[in-house]
C-alpha atoms as an extended CHARMM CRD file, in Angstrom:
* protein
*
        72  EXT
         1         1  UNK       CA            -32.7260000000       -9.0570000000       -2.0930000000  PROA      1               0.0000000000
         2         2  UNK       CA            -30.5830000000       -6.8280000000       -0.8650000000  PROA      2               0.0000000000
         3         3  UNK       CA            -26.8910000000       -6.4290000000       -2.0620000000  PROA      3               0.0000000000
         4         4  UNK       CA            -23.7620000000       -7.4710000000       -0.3590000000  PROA      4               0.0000000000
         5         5  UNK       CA            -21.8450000000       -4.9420000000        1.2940000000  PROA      5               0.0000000000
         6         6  UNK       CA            -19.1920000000       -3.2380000000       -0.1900000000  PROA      6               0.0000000000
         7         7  UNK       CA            -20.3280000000       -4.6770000000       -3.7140000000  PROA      7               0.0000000000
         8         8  UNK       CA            -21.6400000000       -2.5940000000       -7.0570000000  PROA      8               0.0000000000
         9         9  UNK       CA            -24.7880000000       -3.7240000000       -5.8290000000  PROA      9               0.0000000000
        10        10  UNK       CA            -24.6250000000       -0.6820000000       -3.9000000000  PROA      10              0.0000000000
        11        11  UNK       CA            -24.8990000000        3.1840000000       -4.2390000000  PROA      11              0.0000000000
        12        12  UNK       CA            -21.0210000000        3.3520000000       -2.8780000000  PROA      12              0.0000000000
        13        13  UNK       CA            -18.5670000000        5.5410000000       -4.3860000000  PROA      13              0.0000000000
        14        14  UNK       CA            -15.5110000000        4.3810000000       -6.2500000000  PROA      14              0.0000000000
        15        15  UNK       CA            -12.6860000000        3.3230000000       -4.1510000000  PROA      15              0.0000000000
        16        16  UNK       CA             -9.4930000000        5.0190000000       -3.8620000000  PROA      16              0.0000000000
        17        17  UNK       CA            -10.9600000000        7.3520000000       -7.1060000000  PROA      17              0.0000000000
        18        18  UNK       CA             -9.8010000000       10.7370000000       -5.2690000000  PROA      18              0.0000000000
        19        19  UNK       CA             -6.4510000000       11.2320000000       -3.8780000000  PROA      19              0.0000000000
        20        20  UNK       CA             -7.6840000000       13.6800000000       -1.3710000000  PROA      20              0.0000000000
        21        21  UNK       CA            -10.5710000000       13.4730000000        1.2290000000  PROA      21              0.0000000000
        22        22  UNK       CA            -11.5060000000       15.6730000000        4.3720000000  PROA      22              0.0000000000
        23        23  UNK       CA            -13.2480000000       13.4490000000        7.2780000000  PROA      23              0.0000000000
        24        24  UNK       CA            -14.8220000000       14.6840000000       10.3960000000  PROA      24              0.0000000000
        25        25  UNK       CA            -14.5490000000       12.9900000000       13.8700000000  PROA      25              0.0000000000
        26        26  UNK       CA            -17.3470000000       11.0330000000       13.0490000000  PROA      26              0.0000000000
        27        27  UNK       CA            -15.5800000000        8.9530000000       10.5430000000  PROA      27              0.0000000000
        28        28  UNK       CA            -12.8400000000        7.8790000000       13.4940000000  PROA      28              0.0000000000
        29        29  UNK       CA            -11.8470000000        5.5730000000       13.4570000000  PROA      29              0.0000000000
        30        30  UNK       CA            -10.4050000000        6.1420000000        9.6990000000  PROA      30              0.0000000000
        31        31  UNK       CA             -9.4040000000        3.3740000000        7.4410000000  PROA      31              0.0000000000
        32        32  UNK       CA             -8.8700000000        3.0730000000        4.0710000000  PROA      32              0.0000000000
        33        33  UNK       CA            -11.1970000000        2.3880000000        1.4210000000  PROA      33              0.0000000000
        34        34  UNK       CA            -13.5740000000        4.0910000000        4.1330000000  PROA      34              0.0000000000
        35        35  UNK       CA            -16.9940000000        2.8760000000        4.6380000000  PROA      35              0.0000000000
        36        36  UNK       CA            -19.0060000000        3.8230000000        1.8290000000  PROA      36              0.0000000000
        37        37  UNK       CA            -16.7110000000        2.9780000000       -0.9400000000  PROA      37              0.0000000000
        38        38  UNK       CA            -16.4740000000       -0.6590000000       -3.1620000000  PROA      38              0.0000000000
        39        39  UNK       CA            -14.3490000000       -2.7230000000       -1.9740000000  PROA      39              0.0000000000
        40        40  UNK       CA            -14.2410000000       -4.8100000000       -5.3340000000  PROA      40              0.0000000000
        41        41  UNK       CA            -11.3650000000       -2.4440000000       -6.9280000000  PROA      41              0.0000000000
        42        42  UNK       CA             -9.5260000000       -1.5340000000       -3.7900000000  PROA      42              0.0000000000
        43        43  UNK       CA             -6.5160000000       -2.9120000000       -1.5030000000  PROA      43              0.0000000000
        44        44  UNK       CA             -6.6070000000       -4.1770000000        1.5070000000  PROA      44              0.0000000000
        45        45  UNK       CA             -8.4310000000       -2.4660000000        4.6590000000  PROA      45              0.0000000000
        46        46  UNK       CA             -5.7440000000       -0.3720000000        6.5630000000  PROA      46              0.0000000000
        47        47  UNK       CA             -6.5170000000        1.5890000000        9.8180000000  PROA      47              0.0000000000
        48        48  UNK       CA             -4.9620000000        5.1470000000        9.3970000000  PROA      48              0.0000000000
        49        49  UNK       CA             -4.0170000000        7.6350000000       12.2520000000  PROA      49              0.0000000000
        50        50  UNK       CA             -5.4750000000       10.8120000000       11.9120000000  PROA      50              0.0000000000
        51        51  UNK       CA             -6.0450000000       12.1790000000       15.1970000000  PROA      51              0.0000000000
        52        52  UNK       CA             -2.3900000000       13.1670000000       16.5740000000  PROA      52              0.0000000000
        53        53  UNK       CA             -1.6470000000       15.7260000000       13.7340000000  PROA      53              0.0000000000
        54        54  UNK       CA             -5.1640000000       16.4150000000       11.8220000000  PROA      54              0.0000000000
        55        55  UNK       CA             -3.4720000000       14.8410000000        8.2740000000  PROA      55              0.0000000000
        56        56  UNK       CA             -2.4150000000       11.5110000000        7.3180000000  PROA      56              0.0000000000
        57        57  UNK       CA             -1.7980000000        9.3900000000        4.2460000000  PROA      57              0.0000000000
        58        58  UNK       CA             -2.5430000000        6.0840000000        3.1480000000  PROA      58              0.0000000000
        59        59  UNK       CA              0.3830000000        3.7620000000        3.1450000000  PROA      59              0.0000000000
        60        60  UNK       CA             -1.2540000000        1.2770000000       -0.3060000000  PROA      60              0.0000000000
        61        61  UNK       CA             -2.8850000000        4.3440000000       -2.1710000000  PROA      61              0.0000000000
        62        62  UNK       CA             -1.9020000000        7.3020000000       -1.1730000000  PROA      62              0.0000000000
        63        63  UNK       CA             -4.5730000000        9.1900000000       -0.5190000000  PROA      63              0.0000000000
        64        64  UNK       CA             -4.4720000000       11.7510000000        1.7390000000  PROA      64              0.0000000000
        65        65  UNK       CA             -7.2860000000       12.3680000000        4.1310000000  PROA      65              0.0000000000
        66        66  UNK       CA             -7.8050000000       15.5600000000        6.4910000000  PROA      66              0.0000000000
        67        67  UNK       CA             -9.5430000000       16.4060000000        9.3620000000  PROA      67              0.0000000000
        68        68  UNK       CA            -12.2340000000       18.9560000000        8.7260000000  PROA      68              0.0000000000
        69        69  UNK       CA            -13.2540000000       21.8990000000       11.6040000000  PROA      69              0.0000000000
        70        70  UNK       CA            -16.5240000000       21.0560000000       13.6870000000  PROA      70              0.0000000000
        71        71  UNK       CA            -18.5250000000       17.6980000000       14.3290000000  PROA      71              0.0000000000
        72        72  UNK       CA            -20.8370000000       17.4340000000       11.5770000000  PROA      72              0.0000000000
């Protein structure tokens, strides 16, 4: 049976665990928790924009996230 998303059923990472992550164009559009994390521990889902200036912050957790160089 497979698990439910965003659950510790998963292989995810820890939610809001960092306060600093580097994303690539790939992972536009960003939110917060991003794909890939729990969702059990976390606040709500917030769309962040990243793409004007390259940097941006969370407005619940304050993480900051970065755009990295190149498309991988």
């Amino acid at each position: 049976m497979a698990g439910k998303a965003g659950t510790v059923d998963q292989n995810l990472i820890p939610a809001n665990a960092q306060n600093k992550y580097g994303v690539r164009p790939r992972d536009l559009p960003l939110s917060c928790p991003m794909p890939g994390m729990y969702l059990w521990n976390s606040h709500p889902k917030v769309y962040i924009p990243i793409e004007a200036t390259g940097q941006a912050k969370c407005p619940y957790c304050g993480a900051e996230y970065r755009m990295l160089e190149g498309s991988e």
